[in-house]
PADODREN-542914 format. One record per residue (C-alpha): residue number from 0; chain; z, y, x. Coordinates in pm, 1 decimal. Example, Ala and Ser with C-alpha at 12.3 -4.5 7.8 and 13.67 -1.06 7.14 Angstrom:
<0,'A',<780.0,-450.0,1230.0>>;
<1,'A',<714.0,-106.0,1367.0>>;
END
This chain:
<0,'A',<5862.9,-968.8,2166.4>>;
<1,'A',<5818.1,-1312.3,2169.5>>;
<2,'A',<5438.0,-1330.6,2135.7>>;
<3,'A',<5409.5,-1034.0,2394.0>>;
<4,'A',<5580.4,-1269.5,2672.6>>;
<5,'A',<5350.7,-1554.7,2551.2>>;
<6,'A',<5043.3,-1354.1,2659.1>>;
<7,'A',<4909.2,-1329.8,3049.2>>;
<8,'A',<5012.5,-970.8,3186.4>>;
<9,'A',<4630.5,-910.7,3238.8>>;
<10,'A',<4481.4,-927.8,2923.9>>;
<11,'A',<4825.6,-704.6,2739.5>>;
<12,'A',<4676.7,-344.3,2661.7>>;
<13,'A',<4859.0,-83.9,2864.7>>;
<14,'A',<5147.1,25.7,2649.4>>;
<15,'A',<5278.5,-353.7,2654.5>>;
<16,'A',<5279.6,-366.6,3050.0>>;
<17,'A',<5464.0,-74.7,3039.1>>;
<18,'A',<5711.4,-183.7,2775.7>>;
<19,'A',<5736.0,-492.9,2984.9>>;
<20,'A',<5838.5,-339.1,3300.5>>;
<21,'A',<6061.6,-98.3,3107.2>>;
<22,'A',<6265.1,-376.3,2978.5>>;
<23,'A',<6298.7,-472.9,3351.6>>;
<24,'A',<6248.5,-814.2,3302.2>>;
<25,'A',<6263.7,-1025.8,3594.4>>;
<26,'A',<5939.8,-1077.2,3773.7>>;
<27,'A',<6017.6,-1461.7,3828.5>>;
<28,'A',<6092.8,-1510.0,3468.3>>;
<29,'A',<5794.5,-1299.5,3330.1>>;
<30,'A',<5606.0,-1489.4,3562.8>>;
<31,'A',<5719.2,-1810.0,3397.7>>;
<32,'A',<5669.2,-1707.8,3059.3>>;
<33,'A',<5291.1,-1593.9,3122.8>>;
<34,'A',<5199.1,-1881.6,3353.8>>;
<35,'A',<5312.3,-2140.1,3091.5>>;
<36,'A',<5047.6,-2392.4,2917.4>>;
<37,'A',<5159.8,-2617.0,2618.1>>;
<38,'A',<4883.5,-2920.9,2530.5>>;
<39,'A',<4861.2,-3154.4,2239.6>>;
<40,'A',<4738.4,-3461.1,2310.7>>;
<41,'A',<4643.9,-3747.0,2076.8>>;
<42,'A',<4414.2,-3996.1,2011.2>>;
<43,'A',<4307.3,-4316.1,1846.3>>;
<44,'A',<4341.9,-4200.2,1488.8>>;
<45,'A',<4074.7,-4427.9,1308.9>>;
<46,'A',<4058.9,-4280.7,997.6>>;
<47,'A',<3877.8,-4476.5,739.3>>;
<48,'A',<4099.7,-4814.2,817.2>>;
<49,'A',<4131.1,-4974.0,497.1>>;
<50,'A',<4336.7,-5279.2,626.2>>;
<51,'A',<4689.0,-5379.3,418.7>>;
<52,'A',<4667.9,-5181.3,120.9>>;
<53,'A',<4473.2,-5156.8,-215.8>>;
<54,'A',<4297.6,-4896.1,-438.7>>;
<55,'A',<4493.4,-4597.9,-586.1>>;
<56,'A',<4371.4,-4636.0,-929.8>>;
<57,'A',<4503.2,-4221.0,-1002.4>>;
<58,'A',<4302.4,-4132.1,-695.0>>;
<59,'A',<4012.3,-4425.1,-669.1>>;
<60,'A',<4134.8,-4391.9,-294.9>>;
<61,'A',<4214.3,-4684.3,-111.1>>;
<62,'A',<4595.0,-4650.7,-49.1>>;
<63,'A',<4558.5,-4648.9,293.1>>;
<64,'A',<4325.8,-4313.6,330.9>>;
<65,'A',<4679.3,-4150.6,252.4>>;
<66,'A',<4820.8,-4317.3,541.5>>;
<67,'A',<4585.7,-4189.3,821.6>>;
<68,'A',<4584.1,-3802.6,640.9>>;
<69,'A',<4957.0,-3791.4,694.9>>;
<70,'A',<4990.7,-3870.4,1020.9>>;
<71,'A',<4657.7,-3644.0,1156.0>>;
<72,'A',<4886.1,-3363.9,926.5>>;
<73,'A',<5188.9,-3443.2,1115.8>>;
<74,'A',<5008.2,-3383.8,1407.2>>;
<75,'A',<4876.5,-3078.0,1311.1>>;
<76,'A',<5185.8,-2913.1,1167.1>>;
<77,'A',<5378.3,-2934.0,1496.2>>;
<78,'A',<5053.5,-2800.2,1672.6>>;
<79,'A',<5101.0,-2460.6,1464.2>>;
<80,'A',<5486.4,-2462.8,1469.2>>;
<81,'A',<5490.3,-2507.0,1834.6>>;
<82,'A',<5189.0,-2257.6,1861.4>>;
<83,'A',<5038.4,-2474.9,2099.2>>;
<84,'A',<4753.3,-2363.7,2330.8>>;
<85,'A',<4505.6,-2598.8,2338.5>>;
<86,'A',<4471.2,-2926.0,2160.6>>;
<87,'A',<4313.9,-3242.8,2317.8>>;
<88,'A',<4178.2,-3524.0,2116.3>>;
<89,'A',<4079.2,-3864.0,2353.2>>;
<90,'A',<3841.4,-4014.9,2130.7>>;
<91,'A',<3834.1,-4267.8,1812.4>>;
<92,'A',<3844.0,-4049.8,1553.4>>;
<93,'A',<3655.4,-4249.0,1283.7>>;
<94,'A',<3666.1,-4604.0,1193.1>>;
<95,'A',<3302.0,-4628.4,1259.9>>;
<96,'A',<3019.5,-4383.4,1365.4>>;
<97,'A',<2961.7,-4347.0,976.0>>;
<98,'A',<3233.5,-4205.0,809.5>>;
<99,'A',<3263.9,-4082.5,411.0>>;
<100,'A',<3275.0,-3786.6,314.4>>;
<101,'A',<3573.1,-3827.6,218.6>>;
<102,'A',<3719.7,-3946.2,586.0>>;
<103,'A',<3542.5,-3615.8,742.6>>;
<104,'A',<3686.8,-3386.3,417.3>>;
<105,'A',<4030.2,-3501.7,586.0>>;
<106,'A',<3990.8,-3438.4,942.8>>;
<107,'A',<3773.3,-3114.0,838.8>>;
<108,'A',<4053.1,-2955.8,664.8>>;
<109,'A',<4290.5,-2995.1,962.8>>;
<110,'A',<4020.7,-2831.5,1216.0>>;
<111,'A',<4005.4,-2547.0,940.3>>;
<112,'A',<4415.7,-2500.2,1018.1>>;
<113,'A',<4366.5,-2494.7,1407.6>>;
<114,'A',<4090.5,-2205.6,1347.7>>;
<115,'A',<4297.8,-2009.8,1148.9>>;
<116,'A',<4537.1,-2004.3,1366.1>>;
<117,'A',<4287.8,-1921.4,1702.8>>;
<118,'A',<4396.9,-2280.0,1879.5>>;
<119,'A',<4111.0,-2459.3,2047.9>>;
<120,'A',<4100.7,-2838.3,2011.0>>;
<121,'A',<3844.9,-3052.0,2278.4>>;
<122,'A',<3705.1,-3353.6,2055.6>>;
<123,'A',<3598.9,-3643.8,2325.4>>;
<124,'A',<3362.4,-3915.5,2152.0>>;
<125,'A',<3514.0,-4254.0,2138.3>>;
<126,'A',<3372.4,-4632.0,2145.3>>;
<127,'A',<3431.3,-4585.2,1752.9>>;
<128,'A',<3266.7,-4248.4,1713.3>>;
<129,'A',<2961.5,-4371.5,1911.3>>;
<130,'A',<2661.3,-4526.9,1744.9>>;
<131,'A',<2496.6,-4851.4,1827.4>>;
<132,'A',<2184.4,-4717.8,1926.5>>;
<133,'A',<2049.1,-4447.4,2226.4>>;
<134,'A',<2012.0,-4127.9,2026.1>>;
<135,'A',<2194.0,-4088.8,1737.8>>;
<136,'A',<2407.7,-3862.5,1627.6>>;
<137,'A',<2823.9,-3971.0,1655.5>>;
<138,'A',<3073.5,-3919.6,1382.8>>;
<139,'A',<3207.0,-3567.3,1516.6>>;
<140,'A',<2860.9,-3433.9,1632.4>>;
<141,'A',<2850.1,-3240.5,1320.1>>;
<142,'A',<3179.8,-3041.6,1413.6>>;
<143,'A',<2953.1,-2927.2,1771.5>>;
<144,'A',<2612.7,-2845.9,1509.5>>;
<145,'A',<2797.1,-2620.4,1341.2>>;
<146,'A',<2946.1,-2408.3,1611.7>>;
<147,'A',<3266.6,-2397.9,1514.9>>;
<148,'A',<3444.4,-2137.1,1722.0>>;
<149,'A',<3723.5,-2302.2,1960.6>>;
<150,'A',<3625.2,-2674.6,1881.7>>;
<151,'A',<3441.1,-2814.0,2183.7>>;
<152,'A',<3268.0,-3190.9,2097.9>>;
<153,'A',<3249.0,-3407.3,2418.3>>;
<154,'A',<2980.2,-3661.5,2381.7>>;
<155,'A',<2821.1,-3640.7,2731.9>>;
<156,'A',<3021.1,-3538.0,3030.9>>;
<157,'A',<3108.9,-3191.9,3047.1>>;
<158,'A',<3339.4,-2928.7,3252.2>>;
<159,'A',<3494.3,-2668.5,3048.8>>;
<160,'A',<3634.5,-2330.8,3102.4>>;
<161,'A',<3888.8,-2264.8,2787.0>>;
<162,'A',<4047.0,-1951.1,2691.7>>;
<163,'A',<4361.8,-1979.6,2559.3>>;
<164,'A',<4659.2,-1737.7,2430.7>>;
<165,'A',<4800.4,-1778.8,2749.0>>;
<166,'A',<4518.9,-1809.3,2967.7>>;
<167,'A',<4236.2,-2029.3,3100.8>>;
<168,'A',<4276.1,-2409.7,3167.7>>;
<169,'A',<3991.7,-2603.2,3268.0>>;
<170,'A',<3885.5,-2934.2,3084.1>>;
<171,'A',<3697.3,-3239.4,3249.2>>;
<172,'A',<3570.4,-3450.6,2960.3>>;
<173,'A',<3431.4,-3829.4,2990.8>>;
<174,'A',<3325.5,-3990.0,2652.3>>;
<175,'A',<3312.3,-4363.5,2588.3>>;
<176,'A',<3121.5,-4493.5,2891.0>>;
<177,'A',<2822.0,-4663.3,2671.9>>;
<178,'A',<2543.0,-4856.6,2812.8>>;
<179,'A',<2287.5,-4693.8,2598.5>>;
<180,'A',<2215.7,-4448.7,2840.6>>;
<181,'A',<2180.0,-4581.3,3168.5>>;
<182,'A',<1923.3,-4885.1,3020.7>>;
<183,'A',<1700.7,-4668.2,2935.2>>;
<184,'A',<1625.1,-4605.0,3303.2>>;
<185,'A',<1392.8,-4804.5,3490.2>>;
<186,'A',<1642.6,-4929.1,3768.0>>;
<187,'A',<1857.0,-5063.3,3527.7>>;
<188,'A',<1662.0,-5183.3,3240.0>>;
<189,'A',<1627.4,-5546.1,3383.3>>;
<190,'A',<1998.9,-5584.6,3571.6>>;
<191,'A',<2227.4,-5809.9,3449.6>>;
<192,'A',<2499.3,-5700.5,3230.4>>;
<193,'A',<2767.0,-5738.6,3495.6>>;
<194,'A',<2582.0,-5488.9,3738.1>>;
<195,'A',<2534.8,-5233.7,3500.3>>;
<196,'A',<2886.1,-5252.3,3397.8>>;
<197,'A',<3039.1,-5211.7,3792.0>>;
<198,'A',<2735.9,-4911.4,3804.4>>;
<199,'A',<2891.3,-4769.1,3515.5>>;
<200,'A',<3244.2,-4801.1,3673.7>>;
<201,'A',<3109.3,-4636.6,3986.1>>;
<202,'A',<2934.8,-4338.6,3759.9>>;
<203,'A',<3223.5,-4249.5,3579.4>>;
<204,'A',<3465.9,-4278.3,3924.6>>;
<205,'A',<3199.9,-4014.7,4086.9>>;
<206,'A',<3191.5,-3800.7,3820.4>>;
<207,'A',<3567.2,-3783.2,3762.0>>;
<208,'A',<3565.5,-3680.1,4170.4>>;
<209,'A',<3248.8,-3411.4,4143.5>>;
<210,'A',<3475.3,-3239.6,3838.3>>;
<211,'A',<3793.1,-3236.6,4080.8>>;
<212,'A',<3595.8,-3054.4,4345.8>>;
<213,'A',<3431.9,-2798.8,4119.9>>;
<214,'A',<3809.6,-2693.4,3989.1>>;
<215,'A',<3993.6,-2356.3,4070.8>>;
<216,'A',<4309.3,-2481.7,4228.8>>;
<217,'A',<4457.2,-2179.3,4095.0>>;
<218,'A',<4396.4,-2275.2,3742.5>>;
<219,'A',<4582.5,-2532.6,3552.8>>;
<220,'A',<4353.5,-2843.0,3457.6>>;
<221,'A',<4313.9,-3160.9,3270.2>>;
<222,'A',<4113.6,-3465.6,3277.1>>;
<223,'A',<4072.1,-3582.4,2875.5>>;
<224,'A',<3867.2,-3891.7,2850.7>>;
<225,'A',<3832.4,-4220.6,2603.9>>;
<226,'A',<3826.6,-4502.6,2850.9>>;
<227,'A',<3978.4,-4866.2,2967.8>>;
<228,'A',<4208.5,-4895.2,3266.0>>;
<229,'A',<4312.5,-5194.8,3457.8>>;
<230,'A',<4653.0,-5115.6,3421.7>>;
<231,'A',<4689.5,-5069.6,3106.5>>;
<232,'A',<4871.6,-5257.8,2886.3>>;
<233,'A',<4733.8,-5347.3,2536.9>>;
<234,'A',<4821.6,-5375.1,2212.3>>;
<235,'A',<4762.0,-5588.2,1937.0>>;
<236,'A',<4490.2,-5367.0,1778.3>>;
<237,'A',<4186.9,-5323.3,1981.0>>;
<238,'A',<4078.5,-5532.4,2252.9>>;
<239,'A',<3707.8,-5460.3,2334.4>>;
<240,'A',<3791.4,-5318.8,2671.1>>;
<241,'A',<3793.7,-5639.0,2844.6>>;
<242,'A',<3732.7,-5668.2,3199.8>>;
<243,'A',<3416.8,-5881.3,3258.2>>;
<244,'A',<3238.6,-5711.8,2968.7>>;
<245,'A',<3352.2,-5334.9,2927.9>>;
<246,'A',<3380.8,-5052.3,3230.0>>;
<247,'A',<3745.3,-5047.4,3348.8>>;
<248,'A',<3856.1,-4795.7,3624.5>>;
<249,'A',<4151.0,-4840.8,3806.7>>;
<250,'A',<4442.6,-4620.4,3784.9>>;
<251,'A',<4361.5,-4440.0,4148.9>>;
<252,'A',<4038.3,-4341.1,4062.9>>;
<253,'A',<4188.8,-4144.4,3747.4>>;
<254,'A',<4507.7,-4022.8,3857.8>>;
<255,'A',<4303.4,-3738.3,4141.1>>;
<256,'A',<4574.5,-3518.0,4205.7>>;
<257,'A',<4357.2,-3198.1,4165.4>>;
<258,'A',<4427.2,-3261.1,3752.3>>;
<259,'A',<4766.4,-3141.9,3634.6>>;
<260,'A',<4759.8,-3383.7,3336.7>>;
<261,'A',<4507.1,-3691.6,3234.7>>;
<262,'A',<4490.5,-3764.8,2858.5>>;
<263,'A',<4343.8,-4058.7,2768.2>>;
<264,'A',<4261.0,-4253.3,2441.8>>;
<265,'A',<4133.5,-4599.2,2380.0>>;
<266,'A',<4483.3,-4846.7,2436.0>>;
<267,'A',<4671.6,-4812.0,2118.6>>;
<268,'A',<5032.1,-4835.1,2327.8>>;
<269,'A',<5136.0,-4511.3,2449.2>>;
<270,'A',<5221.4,-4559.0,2837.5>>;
<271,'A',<5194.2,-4331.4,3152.6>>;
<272,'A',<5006.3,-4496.9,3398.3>>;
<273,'A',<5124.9,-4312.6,3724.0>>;
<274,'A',<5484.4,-4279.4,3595.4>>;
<275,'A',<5640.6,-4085.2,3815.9>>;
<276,'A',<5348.6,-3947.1,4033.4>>;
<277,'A',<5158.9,-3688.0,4012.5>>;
<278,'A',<4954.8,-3654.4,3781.0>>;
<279,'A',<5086.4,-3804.3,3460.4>>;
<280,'A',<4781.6,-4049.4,3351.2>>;
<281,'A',<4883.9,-4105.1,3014.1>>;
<282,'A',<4760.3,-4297.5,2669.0>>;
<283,'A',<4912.4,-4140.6,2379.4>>;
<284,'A',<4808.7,-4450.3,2183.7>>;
<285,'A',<4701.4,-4484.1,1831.6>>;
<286,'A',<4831.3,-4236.8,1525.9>>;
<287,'A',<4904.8,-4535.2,1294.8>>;
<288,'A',<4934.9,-4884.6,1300.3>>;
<289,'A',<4623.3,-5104.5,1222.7>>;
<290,'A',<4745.8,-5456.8,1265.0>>;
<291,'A',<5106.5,-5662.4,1349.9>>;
<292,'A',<5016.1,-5668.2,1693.9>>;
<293,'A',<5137.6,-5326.8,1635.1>>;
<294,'A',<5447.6,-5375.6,1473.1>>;
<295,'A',<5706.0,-5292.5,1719.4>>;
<296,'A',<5533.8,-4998.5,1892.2>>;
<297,'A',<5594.1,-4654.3,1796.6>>;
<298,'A',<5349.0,-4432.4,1712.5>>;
<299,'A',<5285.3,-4069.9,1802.9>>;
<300,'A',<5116.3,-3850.6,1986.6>>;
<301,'A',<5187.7,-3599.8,2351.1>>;
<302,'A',<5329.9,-3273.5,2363.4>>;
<303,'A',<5243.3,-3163.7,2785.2>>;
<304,'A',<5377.7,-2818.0,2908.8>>;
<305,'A',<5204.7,-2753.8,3235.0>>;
<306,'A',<5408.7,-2449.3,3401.2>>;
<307,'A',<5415.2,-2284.2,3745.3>>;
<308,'A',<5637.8,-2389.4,3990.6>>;
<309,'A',<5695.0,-2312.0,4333.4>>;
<310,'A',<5864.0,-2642.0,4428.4>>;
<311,'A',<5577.0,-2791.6,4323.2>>;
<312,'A',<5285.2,-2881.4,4583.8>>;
<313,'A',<5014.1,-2718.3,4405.1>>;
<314,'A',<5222.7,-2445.2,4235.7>>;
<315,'A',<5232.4,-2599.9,3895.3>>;
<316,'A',<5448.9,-2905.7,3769.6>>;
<317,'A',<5368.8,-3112.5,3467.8>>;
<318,'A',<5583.2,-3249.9,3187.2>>;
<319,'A',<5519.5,-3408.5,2875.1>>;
<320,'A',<5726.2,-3605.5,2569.0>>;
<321,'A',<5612.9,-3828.9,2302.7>>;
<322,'A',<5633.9,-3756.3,1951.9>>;
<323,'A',<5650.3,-3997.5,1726.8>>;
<324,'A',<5474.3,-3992.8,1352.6>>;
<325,'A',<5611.2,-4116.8,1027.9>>;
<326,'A',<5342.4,-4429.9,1086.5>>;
<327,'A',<5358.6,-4725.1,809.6>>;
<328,'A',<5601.8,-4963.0,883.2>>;
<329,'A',<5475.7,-5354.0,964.9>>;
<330,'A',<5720.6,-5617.7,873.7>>;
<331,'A',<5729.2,-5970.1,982.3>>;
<332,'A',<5979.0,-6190.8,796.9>>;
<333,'A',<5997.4,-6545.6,1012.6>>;
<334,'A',<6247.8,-6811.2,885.0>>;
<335,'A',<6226.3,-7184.9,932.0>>;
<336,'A',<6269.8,-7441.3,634.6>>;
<337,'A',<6448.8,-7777.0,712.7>>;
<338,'A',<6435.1,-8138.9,556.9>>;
<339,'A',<6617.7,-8132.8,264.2>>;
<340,'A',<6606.9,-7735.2,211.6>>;
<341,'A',<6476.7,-7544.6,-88.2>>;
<342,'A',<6182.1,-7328.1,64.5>>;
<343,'A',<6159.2,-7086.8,-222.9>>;
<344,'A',<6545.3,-7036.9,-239.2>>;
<345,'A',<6490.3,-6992.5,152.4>>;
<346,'A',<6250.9,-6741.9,126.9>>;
<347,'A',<6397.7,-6505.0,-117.8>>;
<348,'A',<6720.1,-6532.9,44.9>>;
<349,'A',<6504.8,-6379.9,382.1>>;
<350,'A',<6342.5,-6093.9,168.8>>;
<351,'A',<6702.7,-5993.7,28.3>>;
<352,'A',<6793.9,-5919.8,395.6>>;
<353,'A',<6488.4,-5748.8,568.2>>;
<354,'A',<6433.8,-5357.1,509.6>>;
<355,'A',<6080.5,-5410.9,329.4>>;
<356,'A',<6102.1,-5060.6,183.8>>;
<357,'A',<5777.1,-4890.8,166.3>>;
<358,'A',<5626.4,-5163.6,469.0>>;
<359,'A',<5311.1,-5348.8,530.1>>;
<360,'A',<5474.8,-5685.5,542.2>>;
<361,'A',<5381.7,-6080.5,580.2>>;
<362,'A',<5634.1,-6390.9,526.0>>;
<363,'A',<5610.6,-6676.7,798.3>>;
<364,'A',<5761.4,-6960.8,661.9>>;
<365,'A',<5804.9,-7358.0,889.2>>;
<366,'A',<5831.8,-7624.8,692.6>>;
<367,'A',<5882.9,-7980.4,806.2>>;
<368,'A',<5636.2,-8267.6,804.1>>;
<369,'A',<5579.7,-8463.5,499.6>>;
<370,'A',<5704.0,-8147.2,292.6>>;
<371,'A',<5553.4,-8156.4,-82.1>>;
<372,'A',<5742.4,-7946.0,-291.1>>;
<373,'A',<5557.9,-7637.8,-375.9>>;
<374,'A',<5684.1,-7268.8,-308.4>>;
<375,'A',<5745.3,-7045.3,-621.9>>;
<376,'A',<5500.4,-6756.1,-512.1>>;
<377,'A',<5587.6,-6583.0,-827.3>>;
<378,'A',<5960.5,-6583.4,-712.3>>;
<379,'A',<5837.9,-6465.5,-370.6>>;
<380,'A',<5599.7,-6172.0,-479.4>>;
<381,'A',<5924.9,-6064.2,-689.4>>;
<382,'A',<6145.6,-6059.6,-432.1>>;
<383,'A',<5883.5,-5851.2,-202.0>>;
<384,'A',<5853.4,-5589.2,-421.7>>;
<385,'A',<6008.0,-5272.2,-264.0>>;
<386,'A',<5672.2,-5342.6,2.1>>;
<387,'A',<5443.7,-5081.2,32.6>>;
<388,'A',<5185.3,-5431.1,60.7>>;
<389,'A',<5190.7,-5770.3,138.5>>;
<390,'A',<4967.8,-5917.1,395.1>>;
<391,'A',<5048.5,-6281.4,325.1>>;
<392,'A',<5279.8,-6540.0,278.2>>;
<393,'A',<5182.8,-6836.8,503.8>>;
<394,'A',<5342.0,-7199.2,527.3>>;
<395,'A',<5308.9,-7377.3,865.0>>;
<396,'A',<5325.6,-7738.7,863.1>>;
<397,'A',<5552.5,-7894.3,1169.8>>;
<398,'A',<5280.0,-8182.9,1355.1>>;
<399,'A',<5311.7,-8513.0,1282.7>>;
<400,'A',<5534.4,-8668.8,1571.8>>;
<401,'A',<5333.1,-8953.4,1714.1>>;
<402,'A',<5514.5,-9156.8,1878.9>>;
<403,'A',<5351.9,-9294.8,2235.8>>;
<404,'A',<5388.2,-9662.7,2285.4>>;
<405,'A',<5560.7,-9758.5,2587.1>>;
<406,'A',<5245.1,-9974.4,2790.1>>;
<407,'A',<5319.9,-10317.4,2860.8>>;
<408,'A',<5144.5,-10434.6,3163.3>>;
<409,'A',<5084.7,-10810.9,3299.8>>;
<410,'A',<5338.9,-10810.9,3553.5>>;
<411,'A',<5594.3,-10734.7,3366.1>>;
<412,'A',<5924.8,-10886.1,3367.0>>;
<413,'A',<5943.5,-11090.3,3019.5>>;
<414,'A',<6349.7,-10872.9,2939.2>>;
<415,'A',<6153.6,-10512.7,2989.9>>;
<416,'A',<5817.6,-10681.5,2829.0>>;
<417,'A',<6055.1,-10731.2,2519.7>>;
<418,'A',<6287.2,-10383.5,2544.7>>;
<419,'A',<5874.6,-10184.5,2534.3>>;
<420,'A',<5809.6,-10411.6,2223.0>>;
<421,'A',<6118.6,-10353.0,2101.1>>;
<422,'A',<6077.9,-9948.4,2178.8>>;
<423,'A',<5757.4,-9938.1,2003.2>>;
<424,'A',<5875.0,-10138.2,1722.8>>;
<425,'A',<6177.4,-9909.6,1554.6>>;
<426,'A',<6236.9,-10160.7,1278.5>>;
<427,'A',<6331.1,-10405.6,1559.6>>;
<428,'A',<6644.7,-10209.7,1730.1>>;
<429,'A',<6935.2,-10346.4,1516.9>>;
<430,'A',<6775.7,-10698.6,1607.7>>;
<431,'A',<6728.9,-10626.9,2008.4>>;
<432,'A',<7026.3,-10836.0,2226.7>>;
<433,'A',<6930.4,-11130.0,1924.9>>;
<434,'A',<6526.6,-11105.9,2033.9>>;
<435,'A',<6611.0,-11067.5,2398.3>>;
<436,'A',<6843.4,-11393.0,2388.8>>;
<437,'A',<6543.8,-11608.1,2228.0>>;
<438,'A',<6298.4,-11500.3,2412.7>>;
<439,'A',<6476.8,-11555.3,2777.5>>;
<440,'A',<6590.0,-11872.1,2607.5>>;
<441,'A',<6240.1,-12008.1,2534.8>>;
<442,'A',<6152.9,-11881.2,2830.9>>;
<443,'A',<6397.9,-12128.6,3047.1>>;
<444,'A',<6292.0,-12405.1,2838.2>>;
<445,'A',<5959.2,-12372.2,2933.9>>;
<446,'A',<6007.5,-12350.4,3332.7>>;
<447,'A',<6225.2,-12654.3,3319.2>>;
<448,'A',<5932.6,-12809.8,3164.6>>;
<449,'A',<5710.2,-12710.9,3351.0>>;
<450,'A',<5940.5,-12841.4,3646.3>>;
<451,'A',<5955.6,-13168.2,3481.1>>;
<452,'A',<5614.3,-13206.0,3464.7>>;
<453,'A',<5597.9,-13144.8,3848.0>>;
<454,'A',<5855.5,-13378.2,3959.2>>;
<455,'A',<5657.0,-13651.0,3753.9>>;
END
């Protein structure tokens, strides 16, 4: 029953409509059921990452290999308990345009799931996936070579018309906006940087507007693309999106309301750009966590039902949720060591208090100038045990006060003359009212000298 109400009354052989009406369902709700769309979207995986961890010697896998797999496998488990109907991925798949073997083996096996289980997946190329050079081939061409039935590689451009189990949606995909491309035309070949970047800007803002226009408002329809936005709001991970050397669009040229939903990838922090508004542009942000920048953000991916409504002012209305994934923990411990403290006692005593289970973690230890007794690392690395690794355990040195000396000009008064010499002087303070007396008494001695030798 349930799968019969998931598929679109037009495509159910003839004994089902009839079953259907039979049952007298309502019109509204079978309406609902039919006319229902539920999207994965995620991005930003970069498998291969070997950052924070070490080899598996039973394995002769770095540790971290494990990490990426198990999130991608979270991902993909609630795609096939949720029977989802179409799965979008916004780019950065890879580490690098190169991957091993055993990085594609990985994401391979979890494309095998999706086919087995008829969901179609939309694989964008990201700045990662890309290679350096006009031409060649990215790290998820081979998934397109192969014709793989329902996975769709984006590496150009492209509008899409997908079948799912519960009926079309169409697909607008923009790949990493490289400049590869465009210098290889004439126009371009000798502009400055900065001009082909805004012409870049321009091309992807046109194109994004020419896909709008060619769309069947009476289809539901998504705009999945691996790109920087002005309003977005980065993480500590990566940063190469910077305006003045990468394309950035603003917000209004990707929110066009003809799209029901916008899934994007390249900003690791998962944020909806047009909260509120319609339509949701949203960054799912990255799988797993690649550096502490990243410590306090959850991780995760989108889960969008697009559904008709007749509030709505195109018929449909769009909601999504993030999910989060079990992503390694980061840990920071921060403590601060004072004059006369034992650092290593410190230390340990910090450890025995933070939740290091199973975490990436580092140890950021003050100490105060001038301090010389060493830190038991042994101690330390004991205490840190229960981490999954440790990043590092660094000391910073408090600066060297310098103390400014008070300037003592000509014109000075010979009483604030002596409190600046005095104030630069700190062996001199207990001895201040003493030095002041002396000096205003030489001081009187010498005018009434001086007058002496005047009236004479």
């Amino acid at each position: 029953m349930k799968t019969l109400l998931r598929c679109k009354l037009r495509d159910l052989p003839k004994f089902a409509t009839l079953f259907l009406i039979n049952l007298r369902i309502e019109p509204s709700l079978l309406k609902q059921c039919i006319m229902a769309l539920t999207i994965l979207h995620f991005a930003d995986l970069h498998l291969g990452v070997e950052n924070h961890g070490s080899l598996d010697p039973s394995t002769g896998l770095h540790s971290r290999v494990q990490d990426f797999a198990n999130t991608l496998e979270a991902v993909f488990d609630l795609a096939l308990e949720k029977a989802v109907d179409l799965v979008l991925f916004a780019g950065d798949m890879y580490k690098n345009c190169d991957p091993t073997p055993t990085h594609q083996r990985v994401l391979a096996h979890q494309l095998q799931r999706l086919q087995a289980a008829r969901i179609p997946i939309v694989l964008v190329v990201g700045n990662h996936d890309a290679p350096g050079a006009f031409g060649k081939a990215t790290s998820v061409d081979i998934f397109s070579t192969l014709q793989l039935e329902g996975t769709h590689v984006i590496r150009r451009p492209k509008f899409l018309h997908i079948e799912t189990a519960n009926g079309p949606v169409q697909v607008a995909g923009l790949p990493w906006p490289t400049r590869h491309a465009l210098l290889t035309r004439d126009e371009y070949r000798d502009r400055p940087l900065e001009e082909v970047r805004v012409a870049i800007q321009k091309i992807c803002a046109a194109q994004i507007d020419e896909y709008a226009r060619q769309l069947d408002p009476t289809l539901p329809s998504v705009l999945v693309a691996h790109l920087a936005a002005a309003d977005a709001i980065y993480s500590g991970g990566e940063r190469t999106a910077i305006i003045g050397q990468d394309p950035v669009l603003l917000t209004s040229a990707l929110a066009n309301p003809a799209y029901d939903y916008v899934a994007l990838g390249h900003i690791h922090k998962y944020q909806d750009l047009n909260r509120g508004q319609h339509p949701p542009v949203v960054y799912s942000g990255s799988l797993e966590r690649i550096d502490f920048g990243e410590e306090g953000e959850d991780k995760g991916f989108c889960l969008v039902h697009i559904a008709e409504d007749a509030t709505a002012p195109r018929g449909r209305a769009t909601t999504f949720e993030f999910m989060p994934v079990p992503a390694r923990r980061f840990a920071t411990i921060r403590l601060k060591v004072h004059a006369g403290q034992d650092a290593t006692e410190r230390i340990v005593a910090a450890c025995a208090k933070a939740d290091l289970a199973d975490a990436v973690v580092r140890v950021l230890y003050d100490l105060p100038a001038g301090y010389a007794t060493p830190v038991d690392l042994q101690q330390v690395r004991q205490a840190l045990e229960p981490a999954f690794h440790v990043a590092s355990i660094q000391p910073r040195f408090a600066p060297e006060v310098i103390q400014r000396r008070a300037e003592i000009s000509e014109e000075a008064e010979l009483g604030d003359a002596i409190d600046r010499y005095i104030d630069n002087s700190p062996d001199l303070q207990t001895h201040r009212a003493e030095l002041k007396n002396y000096a205003l008494h030489l001081e009187r001695e010498l005018e009434a000298g001086q007058r002496d030798e005047g009236d004479g």
